[in-house]
N, C-alpha and C positions, 0 to 999 in steps of 0.2 A: 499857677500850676506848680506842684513839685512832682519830682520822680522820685521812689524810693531808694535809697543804694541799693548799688545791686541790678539794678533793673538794665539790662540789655535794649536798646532801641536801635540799636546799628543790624540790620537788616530788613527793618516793617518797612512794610510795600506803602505806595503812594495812596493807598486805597484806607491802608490806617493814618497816615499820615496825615489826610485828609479829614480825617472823620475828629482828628485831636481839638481842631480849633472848636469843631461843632457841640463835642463834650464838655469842653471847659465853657462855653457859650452859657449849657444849660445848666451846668452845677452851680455856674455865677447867679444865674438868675433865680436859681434853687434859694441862693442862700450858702451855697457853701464853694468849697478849694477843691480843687483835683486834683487828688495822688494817684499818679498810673502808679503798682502795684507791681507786675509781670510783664513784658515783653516777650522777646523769644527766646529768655532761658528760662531755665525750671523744671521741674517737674509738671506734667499737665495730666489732667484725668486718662488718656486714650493719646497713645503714639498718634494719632492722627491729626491731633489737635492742631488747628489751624495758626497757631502759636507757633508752632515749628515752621510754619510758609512764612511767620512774619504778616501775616490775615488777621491778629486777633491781639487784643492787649486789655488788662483788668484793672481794674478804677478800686479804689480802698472804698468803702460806704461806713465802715464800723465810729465816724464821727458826724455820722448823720442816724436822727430816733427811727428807730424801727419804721414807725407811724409814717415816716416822712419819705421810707425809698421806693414803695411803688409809686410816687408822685414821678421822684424821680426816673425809677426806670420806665415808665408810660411816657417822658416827657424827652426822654431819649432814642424811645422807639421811634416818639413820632418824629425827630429834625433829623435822625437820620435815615430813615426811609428805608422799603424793602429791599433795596441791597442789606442790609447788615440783620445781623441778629443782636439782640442787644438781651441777656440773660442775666435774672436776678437771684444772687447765689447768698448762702447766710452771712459768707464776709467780705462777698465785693462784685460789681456789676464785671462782665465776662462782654468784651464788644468785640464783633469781628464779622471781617468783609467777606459775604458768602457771593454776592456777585446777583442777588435776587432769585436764589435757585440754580444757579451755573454751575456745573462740576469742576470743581479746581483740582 
């Protein structure tokens, strides 16, 4: 697993914490390395962005073929389960702990 410079992790909640082992699990098994991307700085689409609670962290995908990341985002939906949403974006998978529906 690498982190990109740059990349803040000093605040994600135990809930992302948890969910790291299980991503790098399945990119291994993919075939490919884990670069978290984003933590809780940055810039994010919408002030509300679960990235500011420290909820939500972004995977690099742009070194895996096009062809190959709905494998991978299907194979991350499923090991991490309906707590999380796991969202496939043009330059990189968006994971983050919604609680299965629970208002944070």
């Amino acid at each position: 697993m690498e982190i990109k410079r740059g990349v803040q992790l000093n605040g994600i909640r135990p809930e992302i914490v948890a969910a790291i082992p299980v991503i790098q699990s399945v990119y291994a098994e993919q075939g490919y390395l884990l670069t978290i991307t984003s933590g809780v700085e940055g810039q994010h689409s919408s002030k509300k962005s679960l990235h500011y609670k420290g909820l939500a962290l972004d995977c690099r995908t742009r070194h895996i073929p096009k062809a190959k990341r709905t494998a991978l985002h299907h194979a991350l939906r499923s090991a991490l389960g309906s707590q999380y949403d796991v969202i496939l974006h043009a330059s990189h998978l968006h994971v983050e702990w919604d609680g299965g529906g629970v208002n944070l």
